[in-house]
N, C-alpha and C positions, 0 to 999 in steps of 0.2 A: 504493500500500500504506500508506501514513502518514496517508495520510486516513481512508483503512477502521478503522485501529487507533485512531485519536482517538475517532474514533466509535462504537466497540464501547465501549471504555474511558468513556466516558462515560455510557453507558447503565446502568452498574451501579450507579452511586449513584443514579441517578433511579428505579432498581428496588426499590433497598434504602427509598427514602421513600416510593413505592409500597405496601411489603410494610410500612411501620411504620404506616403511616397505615389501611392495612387492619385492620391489628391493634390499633391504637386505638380505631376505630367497633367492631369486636367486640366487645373487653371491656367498653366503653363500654356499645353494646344489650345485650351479656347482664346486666350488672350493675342495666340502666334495666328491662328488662321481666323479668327474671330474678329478683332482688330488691327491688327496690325497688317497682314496682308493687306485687306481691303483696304486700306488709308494707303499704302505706298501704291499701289496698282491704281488707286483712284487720281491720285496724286499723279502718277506717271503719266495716266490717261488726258487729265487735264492739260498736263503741260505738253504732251508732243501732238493730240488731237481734241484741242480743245469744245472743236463743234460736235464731234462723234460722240464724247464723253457727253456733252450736253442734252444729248438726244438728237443731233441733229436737226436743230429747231431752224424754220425758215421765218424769218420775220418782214413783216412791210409795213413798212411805217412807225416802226417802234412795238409793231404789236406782232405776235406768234400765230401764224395761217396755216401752221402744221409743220409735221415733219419730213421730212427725204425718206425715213424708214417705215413710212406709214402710208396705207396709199389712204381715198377720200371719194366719196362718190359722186361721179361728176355723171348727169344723164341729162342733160339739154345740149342741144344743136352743135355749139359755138364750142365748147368745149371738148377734148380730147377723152374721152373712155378709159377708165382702168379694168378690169378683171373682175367679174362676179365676186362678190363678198357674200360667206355663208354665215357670217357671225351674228349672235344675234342680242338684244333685238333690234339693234340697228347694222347696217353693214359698215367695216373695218369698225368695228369696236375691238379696239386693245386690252381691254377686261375679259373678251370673248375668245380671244386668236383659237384656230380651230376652223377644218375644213367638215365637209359637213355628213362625212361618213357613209354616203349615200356608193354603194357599188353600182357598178358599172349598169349591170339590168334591172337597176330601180328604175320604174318609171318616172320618180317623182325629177331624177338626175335629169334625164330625156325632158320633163316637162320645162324644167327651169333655163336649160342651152336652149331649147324651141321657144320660149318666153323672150330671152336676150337675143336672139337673131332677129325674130321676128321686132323688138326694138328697134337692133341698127340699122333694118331695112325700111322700118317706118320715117326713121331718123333720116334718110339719106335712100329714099325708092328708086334714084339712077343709076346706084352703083351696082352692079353684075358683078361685081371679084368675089373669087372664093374669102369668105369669111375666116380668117384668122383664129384656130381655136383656143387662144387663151384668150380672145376675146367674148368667147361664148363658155367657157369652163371659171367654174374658182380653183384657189390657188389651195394648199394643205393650210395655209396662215390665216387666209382669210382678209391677209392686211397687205398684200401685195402691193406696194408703189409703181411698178413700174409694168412696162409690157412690149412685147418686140417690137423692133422697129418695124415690121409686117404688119402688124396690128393699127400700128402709129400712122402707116402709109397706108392706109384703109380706109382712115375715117380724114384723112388731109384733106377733099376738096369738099366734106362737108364741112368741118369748121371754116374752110375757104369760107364758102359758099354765104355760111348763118356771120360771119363777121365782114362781107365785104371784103375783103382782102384777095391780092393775087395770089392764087397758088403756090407759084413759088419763094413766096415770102414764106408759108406754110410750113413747105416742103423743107426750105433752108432753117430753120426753127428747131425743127422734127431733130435733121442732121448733127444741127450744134447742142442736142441735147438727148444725141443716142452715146453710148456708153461701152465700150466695149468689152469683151471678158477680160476677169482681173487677170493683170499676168499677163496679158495676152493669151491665155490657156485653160484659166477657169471660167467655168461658166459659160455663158449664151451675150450677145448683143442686148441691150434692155433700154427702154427710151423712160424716163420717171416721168408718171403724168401729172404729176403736182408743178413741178418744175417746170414743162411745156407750157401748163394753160397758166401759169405766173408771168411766165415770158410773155406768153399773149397779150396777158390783158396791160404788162407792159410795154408792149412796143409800142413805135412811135414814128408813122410814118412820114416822109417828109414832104 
């Protein structure tokens, strides 16, 4: 029995350094990737990209008209089209992101691209070109900003058209605000539609 009890008795300060040492490495990593990480990576972020850190806010006039990472639904004439938004309950909600889980031989998927076509051809009943499908599809985000230059050269002579303007004022617009993959290797071509109909609504012709 006096051996038993040496030995239990002994195990409780070996537990207690145990249970202190555990408690060190804790507050120790929460404080290492908790705070401190996040302050120098924010830190970093700020200083070498300060607008990306931001959010990439686009501002006119002093006041924020959205962001470069976010698209915005734009469905009158004059303006450029971005991508079906599944989010809900309004579309590109950023509280929402999320596509809309609908496969392929959902009907309701079929209803909603025959809905949007049927728009762009209301929108614009001269044009015949095959319809662009990521002009008639949503994106997996929901919040898609941008959309190919194919898409973009789709709907050109109707913004032409609802704004008065030449074509190829349009068309040169489109151009200086298509994008090419990063790297030159990642990615797709992508024109931002916030960007374009911003540009629009400030040009200034002479």
């Amino acid at each position: 029995m006096a051996t038993t009890t040496q030995t239990v008795q002994g195990d409780v300060p070996q537990q207690g350094g145990l249970l202190r040492a555990a408690l060190v490495v804790f507050v120790g990593l929460s404080l290492i990737t908790g705070v401190l990480y996040p302050v120098v990576v924010t830190g970093i972020g700020k200083a070498l990209f300060p607008a990306q850190a931001g959010g990439s806010i686009i501002e006119r006039g002093g006041k924020a008209v959205g962001s470069s990472l976010i698209g915005q639904n734009f469905d009158t004439p004059e303006y450029f089209w971005g991508r079906i938004s599944a989010t809900s309950p309004n579309p590109y909600n950023a509280q929402a992101s999320g596509g809309s889980n609908l496969g392929p031989s959902n009907p309701a998927l079929t209803e909603a691209a025959k809905a949007r076509i049927a728009a762009l051809k209301k929108a614009d009943p001269t044009n015949t070109a095959p319809i662009p499908a990521d002009l008639a599809t949503a994106s997996a985000s929901g919040l898609d900003p941008q959309i190919s230059p194919a898409a973009a050269a789709y709907q050109v002579e109707r913004v032409a058209r609802a704004r008065q303007l030449p074509v190829e004022v349009v068309r040169r617009l489109v151009a200086e605000h298509a994008k090419g993959p990063m790297l030159g290797v990642f990615g797709e071509a992508t024109v931002n539609v916030l960007e374009v109909n911003l540009a629009l609504d400030d040009l200034k012709l002479p």
